[in-house]
N, C-alpha and C positions, 0 to 999 in steps of 0.2 A: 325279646320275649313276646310273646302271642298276645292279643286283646283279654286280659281276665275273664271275659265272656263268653270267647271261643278257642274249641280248641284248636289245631294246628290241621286236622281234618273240618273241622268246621269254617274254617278261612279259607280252604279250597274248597269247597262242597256248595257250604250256606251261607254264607257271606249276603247280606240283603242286597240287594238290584240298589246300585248308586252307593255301596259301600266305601270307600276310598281307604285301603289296604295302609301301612304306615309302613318306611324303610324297615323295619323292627320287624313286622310282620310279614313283609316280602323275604325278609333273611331267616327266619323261622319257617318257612314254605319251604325255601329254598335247601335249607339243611335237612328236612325232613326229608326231600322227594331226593336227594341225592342220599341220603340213610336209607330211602328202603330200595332204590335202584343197584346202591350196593349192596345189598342183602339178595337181591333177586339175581345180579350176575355173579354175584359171591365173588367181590373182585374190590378193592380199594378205588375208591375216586375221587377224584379233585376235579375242580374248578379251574378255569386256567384264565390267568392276567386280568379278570376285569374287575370292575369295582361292582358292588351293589349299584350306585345310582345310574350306571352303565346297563345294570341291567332292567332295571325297570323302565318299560316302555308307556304303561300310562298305570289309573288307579286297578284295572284288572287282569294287567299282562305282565310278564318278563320274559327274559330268552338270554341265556348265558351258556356258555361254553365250560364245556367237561372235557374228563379225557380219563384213561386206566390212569395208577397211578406209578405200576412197574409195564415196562415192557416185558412182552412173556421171553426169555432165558431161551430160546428154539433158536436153531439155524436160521428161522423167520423173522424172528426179532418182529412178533408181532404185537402192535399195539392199535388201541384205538383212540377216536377222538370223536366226541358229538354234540349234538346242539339239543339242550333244554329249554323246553319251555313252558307259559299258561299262557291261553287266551280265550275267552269268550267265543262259542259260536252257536249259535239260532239260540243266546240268551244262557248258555251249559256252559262251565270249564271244562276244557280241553286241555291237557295236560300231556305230551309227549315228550322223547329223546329219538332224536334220529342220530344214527349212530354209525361213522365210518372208518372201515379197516385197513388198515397200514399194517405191511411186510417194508421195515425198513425203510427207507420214507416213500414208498410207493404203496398209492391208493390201491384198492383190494376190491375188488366190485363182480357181479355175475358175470358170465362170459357172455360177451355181447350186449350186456347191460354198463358199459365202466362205471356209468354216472350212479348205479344202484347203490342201497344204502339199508342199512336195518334200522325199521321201527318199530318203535318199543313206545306203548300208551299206559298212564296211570288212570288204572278205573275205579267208579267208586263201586264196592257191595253193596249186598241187600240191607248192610248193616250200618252203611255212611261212612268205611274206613276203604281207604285204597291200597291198588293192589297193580303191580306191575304185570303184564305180560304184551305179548310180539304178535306184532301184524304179520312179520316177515320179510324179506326182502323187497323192498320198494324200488321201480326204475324212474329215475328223476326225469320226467318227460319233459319236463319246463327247465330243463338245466340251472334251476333254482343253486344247484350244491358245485357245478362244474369249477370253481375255483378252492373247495376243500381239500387243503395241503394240511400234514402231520406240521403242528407245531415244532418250535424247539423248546428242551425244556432246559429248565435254567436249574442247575445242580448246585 
């Protein structure tokens, strides 16, 4: 559950400078940004294999692994998988999902980009609630993603 004092927008937004977040509240984050990211791709998601304390990197960061939670039923057998996350930069949350496409277990990238990947960032409004939308197509130029393989999922 959230700090009584803030709400689940206010622990990603306002959270005072030197706040240190509690497991409870990284998991409240963490189910929120994955509830409105599903609302935005209009699509089920899950989390895949890690624990919360896995994903907490320090008191104002995490980064956990998502994924669709059906492959789409096409000759494709497409499905995705991607990386969430928060971190701090020039003192702001940053808040993204970078996001990669699989046809059957082969990655899905621009032509002549393989390593590309979609990003997708949670911003705040004029109003202090957040809101997903896409950068677009990003080309991994630091080969940061080059070993991102489709999971297996455990049935």
């Amino acid at each position: 559950m959230a700090n009584k004092h803030f709400s689940v927008e206010q622990l990603i937004w306002q959270a005072p400078p030197g706040w240190q977040r509690t497991q409870a509240e990284f998991s409240v984050i963490i189910e929120r940004l994955v509830e409105a990211l599903s609302e935005y791709l209009q699509q089920q998601i899950e989390t895949v294999d890690q624990t919360l304390e896995e994903s907490i990197i320090d008191d104002e960061s995490f980064c956990c692994s998502i994924r669709s939670s059906n492959t789409f039923a096409t000759p494709f057998d497409l499905a995705w998988e991607g990386i969430l996350g928060m971190e701090l930069i020039e003192g702001e949350p940053h808040v993204s999902a970078s996001i990669f496409l699989f046809s059957k277990d082969s990655r899905l990238g621009l032509v002549g980009h393989e390593g590309s990947y979609l990003e997708l960032v949670y911003q705040r409004s004029d109003i202090g609630a957040g809101y997903w939308s896409s950068l677009g197509w990003i080309d991994d130029i630091y080969g940061e993603f080059n070993n991102i393989s489709k999971s297996v999922k455990h049935i």
